[in-house]
ROVEX-95862 format. One line per 8 residues: number of its first residue (from 1); for each residue x, y, z of N, C-alpha, C. Coordinates in Angstrom, 3 decimals. Example, Ala and Ser with C-alpha at 12.3 -4.5 7.8 and 13.67 -1.06 7.14 Angstrom:
1> 13.190:-5.690:7.800:12.300:-4.500:7.800:13.200:-3.300:7.800 | 12.850:-2.250:7.080:13.670:-1.060:7.140:12.900:0.030:7.870
END
This chain:
1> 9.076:-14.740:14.067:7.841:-14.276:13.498:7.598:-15.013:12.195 | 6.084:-15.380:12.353:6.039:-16.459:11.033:4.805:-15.796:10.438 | 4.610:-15.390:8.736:3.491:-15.087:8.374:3.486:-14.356:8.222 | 2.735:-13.384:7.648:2.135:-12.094:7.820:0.383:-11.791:8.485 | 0.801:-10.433:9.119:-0.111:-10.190:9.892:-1.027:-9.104:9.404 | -1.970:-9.139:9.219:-2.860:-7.739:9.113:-2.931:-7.034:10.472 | -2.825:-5.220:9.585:-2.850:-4.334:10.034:-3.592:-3.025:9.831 | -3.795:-1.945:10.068:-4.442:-0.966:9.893:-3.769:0.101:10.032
9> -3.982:1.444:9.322:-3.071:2.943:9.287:-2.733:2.853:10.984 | -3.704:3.024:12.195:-3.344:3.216:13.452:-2.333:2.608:13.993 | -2.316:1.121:13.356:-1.431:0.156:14.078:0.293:0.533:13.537 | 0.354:1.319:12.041:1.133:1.367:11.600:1.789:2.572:12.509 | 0.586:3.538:12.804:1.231:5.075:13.041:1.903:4.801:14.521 | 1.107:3.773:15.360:1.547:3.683:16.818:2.956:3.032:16.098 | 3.078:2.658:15.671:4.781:2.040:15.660:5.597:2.874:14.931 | 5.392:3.873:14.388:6.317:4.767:13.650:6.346:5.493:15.033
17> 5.236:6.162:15.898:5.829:7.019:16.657:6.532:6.305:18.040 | 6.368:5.093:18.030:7.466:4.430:19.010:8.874:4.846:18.386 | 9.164:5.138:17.252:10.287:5.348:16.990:10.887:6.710:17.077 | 11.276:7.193:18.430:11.418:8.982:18.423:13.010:9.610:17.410 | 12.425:10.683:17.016:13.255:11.338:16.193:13.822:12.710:16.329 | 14.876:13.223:15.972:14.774:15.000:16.241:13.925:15.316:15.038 | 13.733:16.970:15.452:12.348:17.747:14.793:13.344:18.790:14.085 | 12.700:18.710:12.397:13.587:20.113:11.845:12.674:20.783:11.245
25> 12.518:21.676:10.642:11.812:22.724:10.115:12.655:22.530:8.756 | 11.993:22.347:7.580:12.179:22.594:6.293:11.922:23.618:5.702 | 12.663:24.324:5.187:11.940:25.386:4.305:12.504:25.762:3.106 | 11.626:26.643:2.627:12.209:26.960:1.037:11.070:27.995:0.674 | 11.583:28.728:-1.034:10.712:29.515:-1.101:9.646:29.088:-2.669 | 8.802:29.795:-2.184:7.471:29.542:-3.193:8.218:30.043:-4.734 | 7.248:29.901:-5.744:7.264:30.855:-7.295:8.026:32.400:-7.434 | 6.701:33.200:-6.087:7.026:34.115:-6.038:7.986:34.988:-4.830
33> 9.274:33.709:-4.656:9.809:34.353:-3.872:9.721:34.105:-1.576 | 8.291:34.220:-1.308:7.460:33.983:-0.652:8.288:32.575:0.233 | 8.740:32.379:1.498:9.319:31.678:2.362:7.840:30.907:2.569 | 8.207:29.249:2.322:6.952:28.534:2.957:7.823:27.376:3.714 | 7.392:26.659:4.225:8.202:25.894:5.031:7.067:24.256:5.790 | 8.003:23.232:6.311:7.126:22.222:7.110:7.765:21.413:8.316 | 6.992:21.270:9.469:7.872:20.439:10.451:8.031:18.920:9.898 | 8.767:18.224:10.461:9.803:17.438:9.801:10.517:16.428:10.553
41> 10.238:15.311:10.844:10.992:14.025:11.541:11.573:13.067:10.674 | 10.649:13.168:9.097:11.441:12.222:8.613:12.332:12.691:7.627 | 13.838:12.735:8.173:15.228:13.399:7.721:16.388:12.035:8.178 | 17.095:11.664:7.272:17.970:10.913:7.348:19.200:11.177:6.553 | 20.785:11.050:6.483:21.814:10.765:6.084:21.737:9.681:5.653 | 21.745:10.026:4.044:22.003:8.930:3.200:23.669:8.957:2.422 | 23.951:9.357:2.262:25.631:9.377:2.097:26.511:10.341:2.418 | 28.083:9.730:2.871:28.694:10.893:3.299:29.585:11.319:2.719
49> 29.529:10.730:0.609:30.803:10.975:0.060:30.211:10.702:-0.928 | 29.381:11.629:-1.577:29.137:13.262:-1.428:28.277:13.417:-0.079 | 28.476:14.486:0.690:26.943:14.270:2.043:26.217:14.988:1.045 | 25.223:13.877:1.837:23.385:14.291:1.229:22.684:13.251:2.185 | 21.741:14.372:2.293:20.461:14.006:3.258:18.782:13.647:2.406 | 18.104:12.943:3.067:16.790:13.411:2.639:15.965:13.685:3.608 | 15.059:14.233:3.073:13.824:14.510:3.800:12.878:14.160:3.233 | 11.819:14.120:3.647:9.912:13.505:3.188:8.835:14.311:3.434
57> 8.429:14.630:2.703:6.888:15.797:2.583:5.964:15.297:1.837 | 4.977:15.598:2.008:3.700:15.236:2.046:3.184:15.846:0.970 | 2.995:14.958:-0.405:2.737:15.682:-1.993:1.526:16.849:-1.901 | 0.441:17.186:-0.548:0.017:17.895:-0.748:-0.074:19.245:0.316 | 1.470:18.867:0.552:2.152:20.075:0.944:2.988:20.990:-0.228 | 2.636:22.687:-0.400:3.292:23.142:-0.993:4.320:23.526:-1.060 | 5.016:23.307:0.281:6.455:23.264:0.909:7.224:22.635:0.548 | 6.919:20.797:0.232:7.547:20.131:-0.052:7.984:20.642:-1.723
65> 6.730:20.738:-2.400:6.593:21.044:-4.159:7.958:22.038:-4.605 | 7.618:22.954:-3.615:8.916:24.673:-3.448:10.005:24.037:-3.853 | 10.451:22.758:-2.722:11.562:22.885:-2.672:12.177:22.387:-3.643 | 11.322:21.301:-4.202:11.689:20.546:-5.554:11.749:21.665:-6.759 | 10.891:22.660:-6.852:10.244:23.651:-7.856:11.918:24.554:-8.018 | 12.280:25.007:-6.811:13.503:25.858:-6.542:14.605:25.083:-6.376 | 14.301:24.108:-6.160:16.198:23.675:-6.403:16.640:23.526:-5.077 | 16.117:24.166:-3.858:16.614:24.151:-2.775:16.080:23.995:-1.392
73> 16.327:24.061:-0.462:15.474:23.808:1.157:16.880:24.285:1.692 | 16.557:24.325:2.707:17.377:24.445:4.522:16.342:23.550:5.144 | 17.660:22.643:6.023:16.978:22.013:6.917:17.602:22.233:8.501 | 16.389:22.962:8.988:16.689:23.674:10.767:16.195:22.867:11.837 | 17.502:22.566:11.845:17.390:21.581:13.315:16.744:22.388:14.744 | 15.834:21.872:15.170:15.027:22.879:16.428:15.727:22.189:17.607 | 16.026:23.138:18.295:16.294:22.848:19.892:15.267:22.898:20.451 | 15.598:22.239:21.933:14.588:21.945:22.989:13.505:22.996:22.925
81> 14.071:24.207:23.100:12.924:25.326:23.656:12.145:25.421:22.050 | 11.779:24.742:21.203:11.166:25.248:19.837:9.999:24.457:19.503 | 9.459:24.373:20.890:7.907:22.968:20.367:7.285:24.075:19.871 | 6.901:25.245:20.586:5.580:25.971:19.981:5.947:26.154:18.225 | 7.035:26.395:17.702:7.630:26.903:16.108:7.724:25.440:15.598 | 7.609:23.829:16.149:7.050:22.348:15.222:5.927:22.637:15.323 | 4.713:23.317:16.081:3.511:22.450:16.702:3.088:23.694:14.936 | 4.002:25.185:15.132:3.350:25.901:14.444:3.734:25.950:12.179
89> 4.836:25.066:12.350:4.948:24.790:11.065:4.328:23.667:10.904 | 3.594:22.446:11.839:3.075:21.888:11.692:1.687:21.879:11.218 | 1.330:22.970:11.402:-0.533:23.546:11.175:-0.566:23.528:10.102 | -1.458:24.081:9.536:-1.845:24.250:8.297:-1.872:25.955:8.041 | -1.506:26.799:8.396:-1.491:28.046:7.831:-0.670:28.571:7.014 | -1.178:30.030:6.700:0.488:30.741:5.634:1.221:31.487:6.737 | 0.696:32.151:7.646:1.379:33.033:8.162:2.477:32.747:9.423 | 3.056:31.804:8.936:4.328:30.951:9.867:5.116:31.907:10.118
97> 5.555:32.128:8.892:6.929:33.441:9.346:7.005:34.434:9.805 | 5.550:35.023:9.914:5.652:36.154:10.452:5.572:36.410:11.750 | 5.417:34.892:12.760:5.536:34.719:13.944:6.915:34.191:14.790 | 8.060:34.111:13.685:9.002:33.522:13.932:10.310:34.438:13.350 | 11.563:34.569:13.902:12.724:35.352:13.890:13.469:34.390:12.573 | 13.748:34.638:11.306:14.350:34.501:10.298:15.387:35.120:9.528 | 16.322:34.669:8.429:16.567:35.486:7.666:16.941:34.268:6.231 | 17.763:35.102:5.335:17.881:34.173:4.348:18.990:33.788:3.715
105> 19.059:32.232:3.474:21.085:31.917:3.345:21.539:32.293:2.436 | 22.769:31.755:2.254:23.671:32.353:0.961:22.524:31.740:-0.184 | 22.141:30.830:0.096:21.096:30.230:-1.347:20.012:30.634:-1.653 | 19.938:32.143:-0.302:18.216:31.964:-0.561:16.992:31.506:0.200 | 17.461:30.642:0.576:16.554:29.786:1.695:16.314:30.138:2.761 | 14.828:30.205:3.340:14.669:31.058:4.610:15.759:29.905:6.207 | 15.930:30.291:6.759:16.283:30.024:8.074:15.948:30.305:9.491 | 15.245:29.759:10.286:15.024:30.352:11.417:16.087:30.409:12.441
113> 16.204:32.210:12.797:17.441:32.432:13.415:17.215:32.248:14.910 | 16.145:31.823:15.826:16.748:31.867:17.558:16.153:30.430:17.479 | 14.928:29.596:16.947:14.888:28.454:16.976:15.693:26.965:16.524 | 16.302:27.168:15.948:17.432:26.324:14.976:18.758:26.408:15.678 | 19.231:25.161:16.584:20.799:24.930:16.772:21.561:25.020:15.774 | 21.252:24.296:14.781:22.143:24.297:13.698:20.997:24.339:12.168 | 21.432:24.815:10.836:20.501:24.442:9.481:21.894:24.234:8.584 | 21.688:23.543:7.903:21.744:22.970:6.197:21.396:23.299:5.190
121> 21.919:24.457:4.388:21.400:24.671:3.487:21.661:23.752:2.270 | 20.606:23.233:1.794:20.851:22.241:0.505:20.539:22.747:-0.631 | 21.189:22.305:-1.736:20.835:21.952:-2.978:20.181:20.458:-3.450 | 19.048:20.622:-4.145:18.348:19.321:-4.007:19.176:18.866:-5.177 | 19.242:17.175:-5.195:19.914:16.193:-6.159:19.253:15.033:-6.677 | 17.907:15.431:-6.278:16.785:14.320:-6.671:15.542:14.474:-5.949 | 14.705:13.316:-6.584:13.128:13.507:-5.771:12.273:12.029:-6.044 | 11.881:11.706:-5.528:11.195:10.305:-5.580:9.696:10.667:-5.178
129> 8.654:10.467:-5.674:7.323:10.390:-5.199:6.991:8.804:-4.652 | 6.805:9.137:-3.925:6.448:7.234:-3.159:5.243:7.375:-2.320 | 3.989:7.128:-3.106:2.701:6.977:-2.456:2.483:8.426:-2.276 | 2.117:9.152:-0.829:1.543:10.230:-1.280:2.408:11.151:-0.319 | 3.905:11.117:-0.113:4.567:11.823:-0.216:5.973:11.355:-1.098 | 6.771:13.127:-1.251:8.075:12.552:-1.994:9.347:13.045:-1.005 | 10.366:11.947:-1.890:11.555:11.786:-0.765:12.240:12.784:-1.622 | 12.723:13.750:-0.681:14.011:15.060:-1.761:15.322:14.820:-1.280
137> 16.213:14.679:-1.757:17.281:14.642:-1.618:18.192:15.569:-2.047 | 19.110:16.285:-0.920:19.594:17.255:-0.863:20.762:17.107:-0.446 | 21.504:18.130:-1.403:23.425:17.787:-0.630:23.563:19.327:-0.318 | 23.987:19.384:1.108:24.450:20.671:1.776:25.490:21.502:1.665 | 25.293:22.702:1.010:26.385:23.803:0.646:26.851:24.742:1.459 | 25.906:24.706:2.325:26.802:25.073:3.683:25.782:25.082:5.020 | 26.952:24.506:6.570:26.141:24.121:7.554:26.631:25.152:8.747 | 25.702:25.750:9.401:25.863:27.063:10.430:25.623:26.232:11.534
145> 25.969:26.831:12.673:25.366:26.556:14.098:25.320:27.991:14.555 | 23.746:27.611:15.530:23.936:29.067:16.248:24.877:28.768:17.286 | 25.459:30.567:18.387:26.269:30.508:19.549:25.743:29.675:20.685 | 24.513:29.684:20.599:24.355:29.125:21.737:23.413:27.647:21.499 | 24.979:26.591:21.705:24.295:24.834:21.523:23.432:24.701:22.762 | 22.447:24.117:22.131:21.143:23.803:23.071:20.930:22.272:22.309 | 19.963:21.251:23.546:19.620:20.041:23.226:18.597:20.554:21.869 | 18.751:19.443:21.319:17.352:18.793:20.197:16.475:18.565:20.692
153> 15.430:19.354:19.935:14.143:19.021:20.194:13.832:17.717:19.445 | 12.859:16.819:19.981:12.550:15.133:19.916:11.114:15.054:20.102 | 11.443:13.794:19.209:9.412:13.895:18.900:9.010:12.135:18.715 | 8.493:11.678:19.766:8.219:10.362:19.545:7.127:9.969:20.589 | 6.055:9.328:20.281:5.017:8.780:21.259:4.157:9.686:21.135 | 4.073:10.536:20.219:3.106:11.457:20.226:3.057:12.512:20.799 | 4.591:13.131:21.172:4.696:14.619:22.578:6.357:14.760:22.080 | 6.480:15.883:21.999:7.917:16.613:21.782:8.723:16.620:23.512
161> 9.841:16.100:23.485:10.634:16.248:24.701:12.025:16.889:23.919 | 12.790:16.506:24.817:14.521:16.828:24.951:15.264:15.631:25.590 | 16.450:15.604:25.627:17.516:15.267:25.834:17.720:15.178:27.525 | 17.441:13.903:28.272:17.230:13.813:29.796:19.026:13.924:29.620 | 19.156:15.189:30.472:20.771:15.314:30.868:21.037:14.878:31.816 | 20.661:14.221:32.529:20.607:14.007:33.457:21.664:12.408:33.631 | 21.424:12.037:32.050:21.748:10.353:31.947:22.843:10.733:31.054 | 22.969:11.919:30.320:24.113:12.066:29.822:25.497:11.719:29.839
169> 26.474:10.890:28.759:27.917:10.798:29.198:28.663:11.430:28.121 | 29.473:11.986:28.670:30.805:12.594:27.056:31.839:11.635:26.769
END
């Protein structure tokens, strides 16, 4: 490849979602206490000595602001069966939680208890604003799994799937 090429937001977005990812639910709580939360693909392991992760929210999400504001997030990994609880932290409303089975970690941080294989509760260790979202970075104080392991829910091409078991090897 020689040069550079012009491009446009679409051309950019079709190639981010060629790239499929698992789906987590972020959350944390508001000023007053108040569980707000956001769906979530872009989560990566950035070191494992200390572990810390980040995640990326959208500066005019108040979810993202919380978590920086409080010090903290959980990040809930969704299994297969949990598109309707991405499609619904994905919206734009307040009343997320009250449609969804929760409780709250040793830190505080809300958690969703039948959608989430596993969450992370973090303590944040930084924050970067880059364009018009910021990157938080969080090191995990403690990591749960629920009893019953189920595939990851996956999100790429524009449609949430799972894990074809079918092709599976151990």
């Amino acid at each position: 490849m020689t040069g550079q090429q012009q491009y446009d937001a679409s051309d950019f977005r079709q190639f981010m979602s060629s790239f499929p990812s698992g789906v987590a639910v972020v959350t944390s709580v508001l000023p007053d206490g108040c569980p707000t939360g956001f769906t979530c693909t872009s989560l990566c392991s950035v070191s494992m000595d200390p572990p810390t992760l980040l995640v990326c929210a959208n500066q005019a999400s108040r979810s993202g602001a919380a978590a920086v504001a409080s010090g903290g997030f959980a990040v809930n990994l969704l299994h297969v069966g949990a598109t309707a609880v991405a499609k619904l932290f994905a919206a734009p409303t307040s009343t997320r939680f009250g449609s969804v089975a929760w409780h709250r970690t040793p830190n505080g941080m809300p958690a969703l208890t039948s959608d989430a294989f596993a969450v992370a509760d973090c303590k944040v260790v930084g924050h970067l604003h880059i364009e018009t979202h910021t990157v938080i970075f969080g090191r995990p104080t403690q990591i749960t799994y629920s009893d019953a392991v189920d595939r990851p829910l996956l999100y790429g091409m524009r449609m949430f799937t799972g894990w074809n078991t079918a092709t599976q090897h151990h």
